[in-house]
C-alpha positions in Angstrom: 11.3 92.9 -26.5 7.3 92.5 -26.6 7.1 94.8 -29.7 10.3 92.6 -31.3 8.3 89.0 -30.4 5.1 90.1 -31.9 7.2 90.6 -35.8 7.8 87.4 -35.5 4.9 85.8 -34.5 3.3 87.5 -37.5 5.4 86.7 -39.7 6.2 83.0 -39.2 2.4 82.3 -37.2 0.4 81.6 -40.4 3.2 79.1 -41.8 1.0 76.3 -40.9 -1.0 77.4 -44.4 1.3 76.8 -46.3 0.4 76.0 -49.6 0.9 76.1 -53.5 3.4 78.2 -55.2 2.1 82.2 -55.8 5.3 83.7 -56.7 6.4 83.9 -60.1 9.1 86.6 -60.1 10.8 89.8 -59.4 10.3 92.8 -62.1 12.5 95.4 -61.9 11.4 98.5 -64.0 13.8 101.2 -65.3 10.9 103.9 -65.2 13.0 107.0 -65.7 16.9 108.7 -66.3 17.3 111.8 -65.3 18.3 114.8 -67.2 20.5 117.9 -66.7 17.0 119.7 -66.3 15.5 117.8 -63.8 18.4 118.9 -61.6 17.3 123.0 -62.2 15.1 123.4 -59.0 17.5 121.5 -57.1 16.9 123.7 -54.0 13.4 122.7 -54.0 14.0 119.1 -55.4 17.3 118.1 -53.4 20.3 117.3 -56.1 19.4 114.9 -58.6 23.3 113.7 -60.4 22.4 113.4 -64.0 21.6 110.2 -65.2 20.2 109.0 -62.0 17.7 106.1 -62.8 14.2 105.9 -61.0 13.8 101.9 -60.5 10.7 100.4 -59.5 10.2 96.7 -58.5 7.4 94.5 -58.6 6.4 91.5 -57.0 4.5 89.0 -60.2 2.5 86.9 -58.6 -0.2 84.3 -59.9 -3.5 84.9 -61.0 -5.5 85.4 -57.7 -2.9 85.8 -55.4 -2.8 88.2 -53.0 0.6 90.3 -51.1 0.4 90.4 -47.9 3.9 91.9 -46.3 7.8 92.2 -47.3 10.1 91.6 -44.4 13.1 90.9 -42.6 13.4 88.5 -39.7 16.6 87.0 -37.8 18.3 84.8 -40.6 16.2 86.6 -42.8 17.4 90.4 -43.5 15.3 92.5 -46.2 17.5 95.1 -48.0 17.4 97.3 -51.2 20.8 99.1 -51.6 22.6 101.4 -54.0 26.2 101.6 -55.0 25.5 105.4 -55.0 23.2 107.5 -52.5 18.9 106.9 -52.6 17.7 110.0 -54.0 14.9 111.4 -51.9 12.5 114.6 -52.9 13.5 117.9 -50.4 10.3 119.4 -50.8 7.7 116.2 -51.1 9.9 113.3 -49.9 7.8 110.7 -48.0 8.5 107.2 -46.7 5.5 105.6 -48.6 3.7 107.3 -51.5 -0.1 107.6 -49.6 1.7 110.3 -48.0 2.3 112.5 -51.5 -0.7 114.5 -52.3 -1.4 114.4 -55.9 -1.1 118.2 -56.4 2.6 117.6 -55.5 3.3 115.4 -58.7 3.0 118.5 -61.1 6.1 120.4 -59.1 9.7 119.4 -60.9 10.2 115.9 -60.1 8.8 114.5 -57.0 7.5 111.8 -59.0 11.1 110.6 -58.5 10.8 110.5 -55.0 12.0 106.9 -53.2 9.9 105.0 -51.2 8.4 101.9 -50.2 4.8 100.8 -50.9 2.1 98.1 -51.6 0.8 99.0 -54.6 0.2 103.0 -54.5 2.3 105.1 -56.7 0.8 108.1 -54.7 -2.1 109.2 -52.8 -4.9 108.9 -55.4 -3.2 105.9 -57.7 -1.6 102.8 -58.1 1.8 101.7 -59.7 1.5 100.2 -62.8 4.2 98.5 -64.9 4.6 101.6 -68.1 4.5 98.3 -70.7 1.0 97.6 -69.5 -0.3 101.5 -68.9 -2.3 102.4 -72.1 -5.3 104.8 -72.0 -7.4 101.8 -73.0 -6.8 99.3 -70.1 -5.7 101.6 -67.2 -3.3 105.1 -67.7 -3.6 108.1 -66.1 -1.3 110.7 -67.5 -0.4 113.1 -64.8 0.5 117.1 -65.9 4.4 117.1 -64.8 5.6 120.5 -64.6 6.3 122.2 -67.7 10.6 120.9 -68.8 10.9 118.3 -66.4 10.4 114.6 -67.1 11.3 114.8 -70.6 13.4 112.3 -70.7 13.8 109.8 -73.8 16.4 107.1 -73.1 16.4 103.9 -75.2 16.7 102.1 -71.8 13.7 103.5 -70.2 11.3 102.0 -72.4 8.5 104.4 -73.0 8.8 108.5 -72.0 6.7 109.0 -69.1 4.7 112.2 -71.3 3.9 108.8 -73.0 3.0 106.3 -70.3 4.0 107.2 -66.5 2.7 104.0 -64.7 -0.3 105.9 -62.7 -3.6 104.6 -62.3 -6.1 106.3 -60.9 -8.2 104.7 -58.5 -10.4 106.0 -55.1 -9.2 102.0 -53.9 -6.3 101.9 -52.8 -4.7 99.7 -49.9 -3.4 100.5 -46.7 0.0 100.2 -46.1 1.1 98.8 -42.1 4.6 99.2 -41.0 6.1 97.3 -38.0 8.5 98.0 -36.3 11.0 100.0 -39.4 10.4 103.3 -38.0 14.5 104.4 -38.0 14.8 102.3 -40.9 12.2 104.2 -43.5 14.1 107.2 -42.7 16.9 106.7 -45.4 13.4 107.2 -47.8 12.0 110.5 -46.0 13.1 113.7 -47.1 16.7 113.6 -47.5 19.2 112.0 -49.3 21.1 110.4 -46.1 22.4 107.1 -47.1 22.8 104.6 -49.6 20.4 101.1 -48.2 17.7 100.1 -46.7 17.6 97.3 -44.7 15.1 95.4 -42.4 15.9 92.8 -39.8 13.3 92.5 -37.3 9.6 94.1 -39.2 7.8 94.5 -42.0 5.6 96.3 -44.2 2.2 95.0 -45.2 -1.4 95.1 -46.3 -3.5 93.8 -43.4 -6.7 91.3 -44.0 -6.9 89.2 -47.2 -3.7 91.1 -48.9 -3.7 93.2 -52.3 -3.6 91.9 -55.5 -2.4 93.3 -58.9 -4.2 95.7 -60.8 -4.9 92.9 -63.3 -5.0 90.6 -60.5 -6.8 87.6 -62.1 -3.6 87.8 -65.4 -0.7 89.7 -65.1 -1.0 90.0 -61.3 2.1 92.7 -60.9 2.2 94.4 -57.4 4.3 97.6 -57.3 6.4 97.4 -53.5 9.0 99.6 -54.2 10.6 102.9 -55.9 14.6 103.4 -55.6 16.1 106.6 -57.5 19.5 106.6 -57.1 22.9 106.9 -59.9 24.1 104.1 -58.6 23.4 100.4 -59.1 21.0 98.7 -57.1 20.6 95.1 -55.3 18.1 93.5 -53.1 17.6 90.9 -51.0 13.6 90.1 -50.0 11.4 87.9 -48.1 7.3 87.7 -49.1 4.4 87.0 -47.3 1.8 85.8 -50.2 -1.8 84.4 -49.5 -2.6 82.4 -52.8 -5.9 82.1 -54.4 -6.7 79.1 -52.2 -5.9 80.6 -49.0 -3.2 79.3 -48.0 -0.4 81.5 -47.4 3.6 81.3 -48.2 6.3 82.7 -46.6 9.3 83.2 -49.6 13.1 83.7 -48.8 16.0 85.1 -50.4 18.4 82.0 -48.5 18.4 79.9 -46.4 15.4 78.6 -45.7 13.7 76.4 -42.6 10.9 74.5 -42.2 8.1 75.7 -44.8 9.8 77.9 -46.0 10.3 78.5 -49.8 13.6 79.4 -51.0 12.8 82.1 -54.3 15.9 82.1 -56.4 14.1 85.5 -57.6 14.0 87.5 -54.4 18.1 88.1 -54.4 19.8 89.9 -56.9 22.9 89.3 -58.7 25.3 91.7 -57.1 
């Protein structure tokens, strides 16, 4: 009951901050489809239906503003779902990408792997949005194995031998998790289930927050990776500290006292 108390209390303490608007959107990225080919090492990759699509979802913020958790709280459940199972890598699976050695990404596709995050796209990079990863402002093109991750579809925007979203950086965040310990496990190692849902806990970056990669323009904040065939929903809640200080708790519904209902944070299902 202690451990349950203390989510709370950080999530709803600092409401007496509360401030200007810092949340601009939701960005959901199609960053990948899968191919027949990607499925060949499946007993080293886990099975991978063809046509699955990799999804990543950002939080755009404003110009100096900072992330500092995604949660769920009574009244307030957090959950990312799929009409088909999550997808996660046999072999390299992990809950949050700090935990995937870069060496890894150059075996079959465990840069499909599904996991929750803020900011890190694996242990030595940060997510990046593929529209905004050139050579010239950030991208870092990572050496996929040899006949995986060729995939060209229209709907994916650019290939990922083109752009793949990495940035390499020795910066990166730390990521906290409270209290979701049985929840992360539907992003391990196995494909066991279909959503993920919080409703008492949180992940986070402790301190000031993290920005964006381009934090004082863009400000895009990678917080998520779902690979599934399916189609995906989500309902979220943000913690944001703006570039004043002051810090903003955002809901999907139903909102109390300070907080700020985000037509953005609940998808159309």
């Amino acid at each position: 009951m202690k451990k349950c108390a203390f989510i709370v209390c950080f999530i709803f303490v600092q409401l007496s901050l509360f401030g200007q608007s810092g949340l601009e959107g939701i960005i959901v990225e199609k960053y990948y489809v899968s191919t027949k080919k990607d499925n060949s090492k499946k007993h080293l990759s886990g099975e991978l239906p063809v046509g699955s699509t990799t999804y990543r979802i950002y939080v755009d913020m404003a110009p100096g503003c900072h992330f500092m958790a995604a949660y769920g709280a009574p009244g307030h459940p957090l959950e990312i779902k799929s009409t088909e199972s999550i997808y996660n890598h046999l072999d390299n699976g992990a809950e949050h990408p700090l935990r995937i050695p870069e060496r890894s990404y150059k075996k079959n596709i465990t840069a499909l792997d599904s996991w929750i995050t803020i900011g890190p796209a694996g242990e030595a990079f940060m997510g990046v949005l593929k529209e905004s990863d050139t050579l010239k402002d950030f991208g870092t093109i990572l050496p996929f194995e040899k006949g995986f991750l060729l995939s060209d579809k229209k709907e994916m925007g650019f290939a990922l031998q083109k752009r793949n979203g990495f940035l390499r950086t020795e910066n990166l965040p730390k990521i906290t998790m409270y209290h979701i310990d049985s929840n992360v496990r539907v992003l391990g190692s196995e494909t066991i289930g279909n959503s993920f849902r919080i409703e008492n806990g949180a992940w986070a970056c402790m301190g000031k927050g993290v920005a964006g990669v381009d934090s004082l323009n863009s400000n895009t904040l990678l917080i998520a990776q779902i690979t599934t065939k399916g189609q995906i929903s989500y309902e979220l809640n943000l913690m944001l500290r703006n570039a004043d200080g002051s810090i903003v708790n955002y809901v999907a519904k139903d909102p109390i006292e300070k907080e700020v209902l985000h037509k953005s944070l609940i998808s159309n299902k």
